[in-house]
C-alpha beads as a LAMMPS data file, in Angstrom:
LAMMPS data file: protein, C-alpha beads

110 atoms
109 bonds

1 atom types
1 bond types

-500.0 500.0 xlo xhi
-500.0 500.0 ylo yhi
-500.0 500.0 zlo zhi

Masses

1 110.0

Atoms # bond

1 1 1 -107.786 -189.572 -313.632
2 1 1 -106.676 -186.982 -316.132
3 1 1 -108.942 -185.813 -318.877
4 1 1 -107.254 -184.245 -322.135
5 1 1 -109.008 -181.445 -323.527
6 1 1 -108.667 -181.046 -327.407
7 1 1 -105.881 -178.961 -329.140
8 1 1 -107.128 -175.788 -329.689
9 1 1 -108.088 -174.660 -333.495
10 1 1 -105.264 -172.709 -334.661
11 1 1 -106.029 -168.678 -334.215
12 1 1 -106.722 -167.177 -337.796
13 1 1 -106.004 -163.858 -336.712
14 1 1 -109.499 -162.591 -336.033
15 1 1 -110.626 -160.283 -333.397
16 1 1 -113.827 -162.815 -333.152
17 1 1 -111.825 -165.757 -332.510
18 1 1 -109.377 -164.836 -330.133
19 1 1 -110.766 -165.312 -327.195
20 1 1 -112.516 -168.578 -327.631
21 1 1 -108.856 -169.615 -328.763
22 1 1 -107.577 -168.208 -325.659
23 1 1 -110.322 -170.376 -323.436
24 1 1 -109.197 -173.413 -325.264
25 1 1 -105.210 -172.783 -324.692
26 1 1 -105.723 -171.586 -320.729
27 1 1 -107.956 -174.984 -319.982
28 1 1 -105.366 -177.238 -321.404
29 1 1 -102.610 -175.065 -319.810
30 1 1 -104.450 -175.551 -316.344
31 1 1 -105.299 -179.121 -317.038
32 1 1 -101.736 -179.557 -317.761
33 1 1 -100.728 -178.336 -314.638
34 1 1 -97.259 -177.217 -313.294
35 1 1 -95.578 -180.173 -314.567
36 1 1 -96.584 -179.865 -317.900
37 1 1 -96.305 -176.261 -318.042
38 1 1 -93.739 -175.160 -315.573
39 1 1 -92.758 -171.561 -316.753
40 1 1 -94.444 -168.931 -318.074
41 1 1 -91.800 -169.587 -321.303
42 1 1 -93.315 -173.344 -321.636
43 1 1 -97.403 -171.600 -321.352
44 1 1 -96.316 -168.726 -324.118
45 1 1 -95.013 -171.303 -326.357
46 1 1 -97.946 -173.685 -325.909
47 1 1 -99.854 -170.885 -327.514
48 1 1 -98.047 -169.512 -329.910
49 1 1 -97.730 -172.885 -331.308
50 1 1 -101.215 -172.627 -332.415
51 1 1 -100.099 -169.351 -334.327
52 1 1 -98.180 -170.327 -337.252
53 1 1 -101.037 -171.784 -339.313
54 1 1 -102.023 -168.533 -340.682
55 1 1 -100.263 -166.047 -342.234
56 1 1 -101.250 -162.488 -340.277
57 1 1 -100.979 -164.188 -335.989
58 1 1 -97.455 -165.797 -337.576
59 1 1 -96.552 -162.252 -338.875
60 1 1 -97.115 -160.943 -335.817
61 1 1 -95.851 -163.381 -333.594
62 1 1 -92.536 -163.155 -335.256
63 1 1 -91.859 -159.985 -335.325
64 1 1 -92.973 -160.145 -331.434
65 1 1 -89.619 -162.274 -330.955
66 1 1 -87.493 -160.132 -332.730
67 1 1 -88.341 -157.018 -331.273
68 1 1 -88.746 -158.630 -327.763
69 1 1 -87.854 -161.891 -327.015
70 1 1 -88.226 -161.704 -323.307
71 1 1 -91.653 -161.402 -323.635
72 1 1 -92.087 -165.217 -323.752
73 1 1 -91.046 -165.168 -320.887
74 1 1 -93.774 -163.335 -318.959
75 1 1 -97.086 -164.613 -319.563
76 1 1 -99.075 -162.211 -318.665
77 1 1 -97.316 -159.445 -320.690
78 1 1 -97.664 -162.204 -323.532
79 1 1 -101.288 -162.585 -323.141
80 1 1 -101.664 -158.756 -322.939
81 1 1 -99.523 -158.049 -325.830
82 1 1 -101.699 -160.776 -327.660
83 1 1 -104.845 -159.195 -326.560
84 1 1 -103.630 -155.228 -327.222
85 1 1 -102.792 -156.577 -330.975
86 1 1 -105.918 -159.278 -331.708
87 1 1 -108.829 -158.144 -329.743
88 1 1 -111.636 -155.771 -331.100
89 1 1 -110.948 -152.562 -329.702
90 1 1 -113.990 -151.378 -329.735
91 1 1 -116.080 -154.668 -328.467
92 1 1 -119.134 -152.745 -327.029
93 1 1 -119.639 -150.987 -330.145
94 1 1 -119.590 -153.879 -331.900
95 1 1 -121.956 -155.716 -329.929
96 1 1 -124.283 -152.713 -330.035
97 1 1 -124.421 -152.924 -333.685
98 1 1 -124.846 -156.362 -333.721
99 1 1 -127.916 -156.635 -331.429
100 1 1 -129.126 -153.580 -333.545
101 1 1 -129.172 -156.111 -336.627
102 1 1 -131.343 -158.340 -334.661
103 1 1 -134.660 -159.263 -336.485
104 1 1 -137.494 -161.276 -335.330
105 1 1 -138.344 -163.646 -338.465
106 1 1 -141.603 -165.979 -338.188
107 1 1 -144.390 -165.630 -335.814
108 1 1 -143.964 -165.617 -332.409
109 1 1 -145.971 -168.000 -329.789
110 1 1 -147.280 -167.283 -326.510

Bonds

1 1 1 2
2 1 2 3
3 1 3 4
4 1 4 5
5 1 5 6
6 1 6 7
7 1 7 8
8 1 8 9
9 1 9 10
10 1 10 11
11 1 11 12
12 1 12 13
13 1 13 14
14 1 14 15
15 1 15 16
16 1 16 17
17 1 17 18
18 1 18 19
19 1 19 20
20 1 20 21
21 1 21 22
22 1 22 23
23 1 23 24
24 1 24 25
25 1 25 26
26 1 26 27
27 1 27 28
28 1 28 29
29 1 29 30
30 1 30 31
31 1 31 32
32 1 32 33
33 1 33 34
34 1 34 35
35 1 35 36
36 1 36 37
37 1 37 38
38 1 38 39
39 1 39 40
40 1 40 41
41 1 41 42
42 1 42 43
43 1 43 44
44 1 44 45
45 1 45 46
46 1 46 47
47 1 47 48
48 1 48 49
49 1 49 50
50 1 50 51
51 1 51 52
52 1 52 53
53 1 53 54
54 1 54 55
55 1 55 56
56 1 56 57
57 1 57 58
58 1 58 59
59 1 59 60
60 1 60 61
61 1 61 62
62 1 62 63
63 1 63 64
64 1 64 65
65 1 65 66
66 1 66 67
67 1 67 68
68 1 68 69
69 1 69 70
70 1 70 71
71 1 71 72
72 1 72 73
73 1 73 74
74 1 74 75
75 1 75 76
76 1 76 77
77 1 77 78
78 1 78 79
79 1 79 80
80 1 80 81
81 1 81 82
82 1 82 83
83 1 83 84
84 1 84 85
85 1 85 86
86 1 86 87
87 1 87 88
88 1 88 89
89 1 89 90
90 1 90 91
91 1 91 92
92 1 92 93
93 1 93 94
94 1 94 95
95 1 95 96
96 1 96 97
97 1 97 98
98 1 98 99
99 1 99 100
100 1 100 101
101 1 101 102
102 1 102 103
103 1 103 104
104 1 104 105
105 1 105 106
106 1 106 107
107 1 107 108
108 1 108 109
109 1 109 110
């Protein structure tokens, strides 16, 4: 028995995002299996297929192909060139700041 995961929600281009999009796109690649995704070209293209909704990942994505259209080809260089350009480059600063923001509101019970 086969279960099919959702599609994932296009990526909007935001550092936040990318890796829950990622998650999504890698379980239905694994679900998929070999048969469904035999090549590394066939797992790239699975992905970037969720990249064209929005205007700055499409930007990206196509000027990806025209200055390199091998990468497709190798996904693990895809998935790090996708990560080098997406990703928040400075992720433990950000989450720094963010648990600095944290604020207890309401009373607290023991």
């Amino acid at each position: 028995m086969s279960v099919r995961a959702p599609e994932p929600v296009p990526f909007d281009g935001k550092a936040k995002n990318l890796e829950p999009f990622l998650r999504q796109c890698l379980d239905n690649i694994h679900n998929g299996g070999f048969t469904t995704f035999p090549t590394d070209h066939h797992k790239s293209t699975y992905i970037a297929g969720f990249m064209t909704k929005h205007d700055f990942p499409r930007a990206w994505l196509e000027g990806l192909r025209n200055l390199n259209d091998t990468l497709m080809d190798d996904f693990p260089g895809f998935l790090a060139a996708l990560r080098g350009h997406f990703s928040d480059p400075d992720a433990r600063g950000t989450a720094a700041r963010r648990l600095e923001k944290l604020k207890q509101t309401g009373m607290v019970s023991v």
